[in-house]
N, C-alpha and C positions, 0 to 999 in steps of 0.2 A: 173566635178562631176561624181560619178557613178551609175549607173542605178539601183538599187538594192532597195530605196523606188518609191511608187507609186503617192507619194502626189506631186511629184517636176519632173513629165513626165504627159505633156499635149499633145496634137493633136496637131499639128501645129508645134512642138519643132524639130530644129534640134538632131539629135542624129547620134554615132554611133552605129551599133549592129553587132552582130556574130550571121551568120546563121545558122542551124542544121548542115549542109555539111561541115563548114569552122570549124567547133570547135575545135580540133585536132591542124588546121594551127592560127586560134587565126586571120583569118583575117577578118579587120573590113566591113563593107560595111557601109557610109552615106547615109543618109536622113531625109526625115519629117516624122512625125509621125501622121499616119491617124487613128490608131484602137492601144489601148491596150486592151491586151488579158488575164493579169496575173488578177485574181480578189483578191487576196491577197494584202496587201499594203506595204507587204516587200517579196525580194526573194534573197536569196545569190548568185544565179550565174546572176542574173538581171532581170528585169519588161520585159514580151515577148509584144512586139508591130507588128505590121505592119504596113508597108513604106507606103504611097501614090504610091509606083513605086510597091505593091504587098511583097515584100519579107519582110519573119517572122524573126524575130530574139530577143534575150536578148541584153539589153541594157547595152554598156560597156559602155558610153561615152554618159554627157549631152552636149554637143554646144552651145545651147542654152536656158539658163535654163530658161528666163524672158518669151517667149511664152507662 
């Protein structure tokens, strides 16, 4: 699934995201999602969250989407 509505990315959900840095290379980085930041409940390029491990990014990839 892709990260781009708000209603179907919870705290706890796996995901992947692209960081400001990686955009260009398109590379993902995994993890959980502790903080969404987007307050809109749709965004084209994806819902920005933050990791549990700290790093920001747009949401290309759900993993898991039942969290």
């Amino acid at each position: 699934m892709n990260g781009q509505s708000r209603n179907i990315i919870k705290p706890g959900a796996v995901v992947e995201i692209v960081e400001k840095a990686n955009q260009r290379s398109g590379k993902l980085t995994s993890g959980v999602v502790k903080d969404i930041l987007t307050n809109s409940s749709f965004h084209p390029h994806g819902i920005k969250v933050r990791l549990v491990t700290g790093e920001v990014g747009r949401v290309k990839k759900i993993m898991d989407p039942e969290s």
